[in-house]
N, C-alpha and C positions, 0 to 999 in steps of 0.2 A: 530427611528421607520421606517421601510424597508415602501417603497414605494409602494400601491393597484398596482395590474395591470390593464389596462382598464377591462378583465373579472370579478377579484373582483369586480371594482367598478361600473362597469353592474348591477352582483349581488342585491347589497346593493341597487341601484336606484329601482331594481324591487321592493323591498319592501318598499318603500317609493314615492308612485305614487303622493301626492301631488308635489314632488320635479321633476316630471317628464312636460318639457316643449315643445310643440309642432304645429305644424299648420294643423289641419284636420286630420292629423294620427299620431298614437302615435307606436312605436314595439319594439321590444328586439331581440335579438340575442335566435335562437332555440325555438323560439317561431311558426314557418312558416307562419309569416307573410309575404304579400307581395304583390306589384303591377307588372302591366305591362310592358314589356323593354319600351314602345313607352310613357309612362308615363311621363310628363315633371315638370320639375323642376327648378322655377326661383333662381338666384343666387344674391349673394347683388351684384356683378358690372353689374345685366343688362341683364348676360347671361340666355339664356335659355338651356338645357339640358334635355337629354330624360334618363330615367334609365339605357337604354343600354348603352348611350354615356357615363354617371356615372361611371359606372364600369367600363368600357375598356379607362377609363382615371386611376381607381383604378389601372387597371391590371398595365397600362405602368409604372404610375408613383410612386404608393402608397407603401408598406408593407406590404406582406402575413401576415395576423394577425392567420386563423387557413380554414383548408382546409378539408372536410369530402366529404363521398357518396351524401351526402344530399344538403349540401350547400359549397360554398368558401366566406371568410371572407377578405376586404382588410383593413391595418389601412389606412386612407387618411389623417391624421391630418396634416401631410406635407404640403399640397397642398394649403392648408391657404383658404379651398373653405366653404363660409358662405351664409346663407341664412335667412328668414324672418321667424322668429320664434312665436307662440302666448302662452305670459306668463298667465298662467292659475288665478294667482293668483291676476295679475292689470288688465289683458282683454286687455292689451296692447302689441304689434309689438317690438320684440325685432330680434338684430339680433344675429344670435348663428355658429358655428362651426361645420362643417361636419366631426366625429370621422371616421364612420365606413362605407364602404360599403360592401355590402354583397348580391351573387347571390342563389337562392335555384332552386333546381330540383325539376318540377313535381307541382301538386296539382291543386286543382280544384280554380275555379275563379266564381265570380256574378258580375255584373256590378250594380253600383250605378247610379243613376242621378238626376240632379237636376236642379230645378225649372229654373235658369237660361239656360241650354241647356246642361251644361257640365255634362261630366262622367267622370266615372276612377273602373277601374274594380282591383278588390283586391279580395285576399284569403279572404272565410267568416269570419273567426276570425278577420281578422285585425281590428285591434280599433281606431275609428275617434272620433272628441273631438264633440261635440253635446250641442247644447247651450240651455239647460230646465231651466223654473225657476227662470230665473235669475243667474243660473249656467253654468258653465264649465263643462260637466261630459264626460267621455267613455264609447264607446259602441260600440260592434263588429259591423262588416258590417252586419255579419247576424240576426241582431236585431232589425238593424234601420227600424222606420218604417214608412210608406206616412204620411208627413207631418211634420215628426221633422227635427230640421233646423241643419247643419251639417255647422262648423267654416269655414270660407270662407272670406280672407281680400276683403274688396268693393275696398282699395287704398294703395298701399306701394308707400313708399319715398324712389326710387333706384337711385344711383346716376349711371347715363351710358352713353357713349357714343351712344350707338346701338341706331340707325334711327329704329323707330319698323313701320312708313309704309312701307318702302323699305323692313325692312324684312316683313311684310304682305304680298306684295307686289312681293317679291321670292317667301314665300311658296305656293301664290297661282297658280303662274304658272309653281308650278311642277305637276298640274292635269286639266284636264279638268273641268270647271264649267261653271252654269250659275247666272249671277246677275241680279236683276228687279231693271233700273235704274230710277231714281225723274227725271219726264218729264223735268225739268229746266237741272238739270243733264245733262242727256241727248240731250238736243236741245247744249247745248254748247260743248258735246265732238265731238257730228258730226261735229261742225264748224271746231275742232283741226283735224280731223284726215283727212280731205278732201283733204288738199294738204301730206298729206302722201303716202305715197308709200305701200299701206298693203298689205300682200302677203295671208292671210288667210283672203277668201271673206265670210265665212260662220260670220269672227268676223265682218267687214263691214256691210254685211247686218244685224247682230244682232242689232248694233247700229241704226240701221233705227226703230226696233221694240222697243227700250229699254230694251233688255235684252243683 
């Protein structure tokens, strides 16, 4: 018996949605589903990735899987790149294999949010897993509504090397901000930076204010 192609066996997955495994959103291929390029995406060793960075690692390294007006398709199975999956049917963290990526032109977007602070803006159709009941279930972005609670791991077990305050720690100072520091906080970091040499006095004096 000759071999599905990943598009048959696309196919057949659409129509057997219990079988279909995912974390917060669920999509298909021609469906126009979709997120954000700046959108990120944790990896099982650690890494983090943004959608853009997904695909132009597709582009370099992956499979032209199929190429339209509409969208480009890359296979990435190569790349051996996995991530934290949620199995619908134990409620449990599995980790699963990145098939496809795939870029689309165009279309409207709404941004979600949630109770914790985070967002992520997606095509209204796209389908996030929504935890009702005691259930698992789907439901487009444009459906959900204040107050229902959308699958969101509290803790994954990554194994990595990646220092995540150091990277905190970069990405903050690729913009300007301000922090309100814990007076204790605070009394101790001015002790550190006194014999330092600081060459931006607006941050000095900040540390006098705690911010």
């Amino acid at each position: 018996m000759a071999e599905l192609t990943i598009a048959q066996q696309i196919r057949e997955l659409m129509n057997k949605p219990e079988k279909i495994r995912n974390i917060a959103i669920a999509a298909h291929i021609d469906h126009g589903k979709c997120i954000t390029e700046n959108s990120r995406l944790l990896l099982e060793d650690g890494r983090i990735l943004t959608a853009r960075e997904l695909f132009n690692l597709a582009q370099e390294k992956g499979v032209k899987f199929e190429e339209k007006e509409e969208h480009m398709i890359y296979d990435i199975r190569n790349l051996n790149l996995k991530v934290p999956s949620l199995n619908k049917e134990t409620g449990k963290i599995e980790i699963k294999p990145i098939e496809l990526a795939w870029k689309l032109k165009g279309g409207n977007l709404i941004k979600l949010k949630l109770r914790n602070g985070f967002d992520i803006a997606t095509t209204p159709e796209h389908k996030f897993i929504v935890y009702d009941n005691l259930d698992f279930i789907e439901k487009e972005a444009k459906n959900i509504k204040l107050g229902e609670r959308i699958v969101c791991s509290r803790k994954l077990d990554i194994n990595s090397n990646l220092n995540i305050k150091e990277e905190i720690l970069n990405k903050l100072k690729e913009k300007r901000f301000y922090v309100r520091l814990n007076e204790n906080f605070g009394k101790k970091l001015k002790e550190l930076i006194l014999n330092k040499d600081l060459k931006y006095k607006s941050f000095y004096h900040g540390i006098w204010q705690n911010i």
